[in-house]
N, C-alpha and C positions, 0 to 999 in steps of 0.2 A: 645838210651835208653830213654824211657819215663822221664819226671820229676815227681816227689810228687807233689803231690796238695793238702792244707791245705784244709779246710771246717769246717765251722760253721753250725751248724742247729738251728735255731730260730723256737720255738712253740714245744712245747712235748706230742704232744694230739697223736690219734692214727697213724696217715701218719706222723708225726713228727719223732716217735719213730720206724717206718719204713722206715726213712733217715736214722735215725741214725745207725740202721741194715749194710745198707745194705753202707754206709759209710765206717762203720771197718771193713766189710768182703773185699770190693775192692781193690785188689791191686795197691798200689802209692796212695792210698786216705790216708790222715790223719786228723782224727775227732778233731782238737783241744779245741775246744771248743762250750757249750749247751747254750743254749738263753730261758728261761721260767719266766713269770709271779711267777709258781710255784715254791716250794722249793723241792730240791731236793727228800727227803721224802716223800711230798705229789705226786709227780711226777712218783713215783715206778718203775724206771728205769732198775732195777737190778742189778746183777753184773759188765753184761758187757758195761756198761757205767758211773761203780760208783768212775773211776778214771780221769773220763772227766771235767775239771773246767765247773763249772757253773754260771751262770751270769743272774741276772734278767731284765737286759735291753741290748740293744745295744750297748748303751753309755758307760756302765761298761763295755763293753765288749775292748772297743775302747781303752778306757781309763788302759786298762792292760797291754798294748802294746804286747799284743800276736799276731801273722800273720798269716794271713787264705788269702786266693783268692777267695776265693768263699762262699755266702751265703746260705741256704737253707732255702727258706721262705715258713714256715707250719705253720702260725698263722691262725686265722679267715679269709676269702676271706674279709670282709671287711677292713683289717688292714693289706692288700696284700700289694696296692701299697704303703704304707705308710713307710712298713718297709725295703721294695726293693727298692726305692728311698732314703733311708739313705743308705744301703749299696753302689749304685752306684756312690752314693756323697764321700763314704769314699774309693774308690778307687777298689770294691769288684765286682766280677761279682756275677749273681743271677741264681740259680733255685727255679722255682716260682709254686708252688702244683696251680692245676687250682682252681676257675681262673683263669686269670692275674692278674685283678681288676676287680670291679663292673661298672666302668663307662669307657665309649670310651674316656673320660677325662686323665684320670687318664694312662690309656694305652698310650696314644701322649706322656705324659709328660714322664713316664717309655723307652720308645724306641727313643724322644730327648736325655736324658740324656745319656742312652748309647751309643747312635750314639758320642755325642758329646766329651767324654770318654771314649772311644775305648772298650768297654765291650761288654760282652755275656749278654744277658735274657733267659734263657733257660726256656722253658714253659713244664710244667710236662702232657703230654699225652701219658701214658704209654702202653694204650691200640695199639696204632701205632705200639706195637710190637712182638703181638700175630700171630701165624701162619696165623690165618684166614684174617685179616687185612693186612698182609704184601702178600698174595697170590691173593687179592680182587682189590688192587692197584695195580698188575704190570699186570692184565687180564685189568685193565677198562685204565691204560696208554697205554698200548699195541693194544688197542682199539679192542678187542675179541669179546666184549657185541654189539659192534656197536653204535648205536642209542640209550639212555635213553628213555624209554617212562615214566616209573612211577617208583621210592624209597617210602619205605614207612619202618618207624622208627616207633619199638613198642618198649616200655620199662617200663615195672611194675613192682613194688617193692613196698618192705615194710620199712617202716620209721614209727612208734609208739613211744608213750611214754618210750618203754626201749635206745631211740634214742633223740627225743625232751627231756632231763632231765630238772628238773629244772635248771636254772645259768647257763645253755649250751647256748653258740654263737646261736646255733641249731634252726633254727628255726627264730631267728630276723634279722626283715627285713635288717637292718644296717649293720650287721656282716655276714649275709648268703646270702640274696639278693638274695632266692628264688630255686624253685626246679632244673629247668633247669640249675642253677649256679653251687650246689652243688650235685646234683646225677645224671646229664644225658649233664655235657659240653663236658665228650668224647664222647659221642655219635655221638653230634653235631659237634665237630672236626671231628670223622670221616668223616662225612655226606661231609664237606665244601673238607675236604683233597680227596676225590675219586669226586665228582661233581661239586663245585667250589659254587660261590657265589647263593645266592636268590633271589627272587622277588616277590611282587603281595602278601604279606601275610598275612592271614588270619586269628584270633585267638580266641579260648575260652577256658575262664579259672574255673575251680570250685575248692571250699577247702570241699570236702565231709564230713571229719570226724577226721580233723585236728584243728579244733574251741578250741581255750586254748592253744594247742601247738604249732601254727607257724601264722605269722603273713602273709602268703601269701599263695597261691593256692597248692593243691596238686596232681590235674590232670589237663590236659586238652588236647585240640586237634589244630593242627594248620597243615593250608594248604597253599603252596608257589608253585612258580616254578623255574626254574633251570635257573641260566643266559645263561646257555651252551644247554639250551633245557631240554624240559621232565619235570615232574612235582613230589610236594612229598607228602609227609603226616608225619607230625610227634605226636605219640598219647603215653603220660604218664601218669602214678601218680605214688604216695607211697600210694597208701590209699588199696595199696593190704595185704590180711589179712595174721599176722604173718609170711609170709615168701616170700620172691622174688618170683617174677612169671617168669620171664625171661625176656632179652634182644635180638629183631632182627632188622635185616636188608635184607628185604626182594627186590628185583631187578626184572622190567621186561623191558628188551629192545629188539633192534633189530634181536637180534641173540642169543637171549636164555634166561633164568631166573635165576637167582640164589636166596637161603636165607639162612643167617648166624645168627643161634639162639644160645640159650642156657642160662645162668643166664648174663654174661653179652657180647654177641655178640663173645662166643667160638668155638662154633661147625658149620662146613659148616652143615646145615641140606638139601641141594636139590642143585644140580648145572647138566642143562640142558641145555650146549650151542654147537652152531650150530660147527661140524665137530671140534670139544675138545673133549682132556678125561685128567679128573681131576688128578692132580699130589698128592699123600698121600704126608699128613701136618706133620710137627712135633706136638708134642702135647704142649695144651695151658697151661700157667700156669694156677694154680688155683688162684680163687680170693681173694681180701683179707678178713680176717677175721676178725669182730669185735665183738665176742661174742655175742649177740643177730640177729647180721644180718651181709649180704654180701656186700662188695666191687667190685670194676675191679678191673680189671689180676694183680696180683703178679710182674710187669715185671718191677718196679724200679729201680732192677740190672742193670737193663738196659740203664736207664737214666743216673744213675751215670757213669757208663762204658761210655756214650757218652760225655757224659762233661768233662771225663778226655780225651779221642780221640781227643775231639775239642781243647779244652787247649793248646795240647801237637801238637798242627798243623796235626790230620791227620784224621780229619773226619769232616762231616758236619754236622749242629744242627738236632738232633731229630725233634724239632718240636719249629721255630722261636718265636719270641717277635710278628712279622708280623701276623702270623697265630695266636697265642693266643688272639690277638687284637681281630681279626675277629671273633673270639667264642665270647667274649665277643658284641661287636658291633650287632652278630648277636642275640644273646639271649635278648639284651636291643630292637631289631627291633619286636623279637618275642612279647613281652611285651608290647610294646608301639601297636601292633594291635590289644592286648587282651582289651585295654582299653576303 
């Protein structure tokens, strides 16, 4: 029989408060305890988290003597490693909403610590577990496609002042650390988890029509290639008007093409490979919702269900400390060529 596994959620902003969801619905999860700046009132929780102690810091949290295993860190990406290194210092494993941290710094120290302490980092890439994405991996391991010749990653969206608020993280360089950090690092995990590492990359960057709202780019274009062969293209912004334009992943290799579109990398839209007939998908969750605009897949369920799996000794990580490193490592590479 499984054990319970306590959990803390630190940050009550929108992914915060879809931990915490998706927490009390799990079974053998136990929410003991909220973690916000905010006060419970301003926080608007509801009912079904209005029995949960609250805590304004860590330290208070510590200092209560209540027991958790596990932390749930959904503060600002800037204030990621910060607070996932107190928890692995107080004995706590982490899941960490991407990105990991803002600097390949900050990552080394996060994954010594728990090496050193026997803990989990569990990196939140939820997308990994969308039909489309879990059907796209076991064709390109299975080696179907053959040969890569070109990837090419489109992903436009809308991010606006109903998004940049005033005294929102949103948007500063410190606590966001930019587009590719906060609206397109599962993209980018995708891309590393089905092709492997980059190379030779190439970058530009423009803030179109973001001046006043964010202190860094909100399109650009960038061209690499594949350690494993074959070449990509990856081309963003949020500067699309009022509403998401969609997310793809479009493939042409050896033995056939595929492309997986839709708002964020949902629907197979074309799959033409050599001597294959495509298996019907389950259907994807929807994305999430944040009132004015759209999120990735719904599948956090998911996550949690995996960290209790893993806890409980009978599954292996969704998506490693390793791997999250390298989203970040590669996002800072993408940047450093825009320069």
């Amino acid at each position: 029989m499984e054990a319970g596994i306590n959990f803390v959620v630190m940050g009550l902003g929108h992914i915060g408060k879809r931990h915490t969801e998706m927490v009390l619905r799990q079974k053998g999860a136990h929410l003991v305890a909220i973690i916000d700046v905010l006060s419970p009132e301003k926080l608007a929780l509801g009912d079904f988290a209005s029995d949960i102690p609250h805590f304004y810091t860590f330290s208070e949290f510590l200092a209560s003597g209540l027991q958790a295993q596990v932390l749930n860190v959904c503060t600002p990406n800037g204030l990621h490693a910060e607070h996932a290194l107190a928890a692995l210092n107080a004995g706590l494993h982490v899941v960490i909403e991407k990105p990991m941290a803002l600097s390949d710094a900050d990552c080394e120290i996060l994954m010594a610590t728990a090496l050193a302490k026997n803990l989990h980092i569990f990196t939140v890439m939820q997308n990994r577990y969308s039909p489309p994405a879990v059907w796209i991996k076991e064709i390109i391991d299975a080696k179907i496609l053959g040969e890569l010749f070109l990837m090419q990653l489109d992903c436009y969206w809308n991010r606006d002042e109903r998004y940049y608020t005033k005294n929102s993280w949103h948007g500063n360089k410190a606590l966001d650390g930019g587009t590719l950090f906060t609206q397109f690092s599962h993209f980018i995990d995708m891309m590393l988890w089905l092709f492997g590492d980059i190379k030779n990359i190439d970058a530009v960057f423009k803030n179109f029509n973001h001046a006043g709202l964010t202190e860094f780019e909100d399109s650009g274009f960038i061209r690499f290639e594949f350690e494993n062969g074959g070449m990509g293209l990856l081309n963003f912004s949020t500067a699309v008007f009022e509403q998401n334009l969609g997310s793809s992943m479009t493939i042409l290799s050896e033995n056939g093409s595929v492309k997986i579109g839709g708002q964020y990398m949902n629907i197979v839209e074309h799959c033409d490979i050599k001597n294959y007939q495509m298996p019907i998908l389950a259907e994807t969750a929807a994305g999430n919702h944040y009132g004015a605009y759209m999120g990735s897949a719904q599948n956090h369920h998911l996550v949690i269900e995996n960290v209790m799996r893993v806890l409980n000794g009978g599954e292996n990580l969704g998506s490693t400390a390793e791997e999250g490193s390298k989203v970040v490592s590669t996002i800072n590479k993408m940047y450093d060529a825009g320069k």
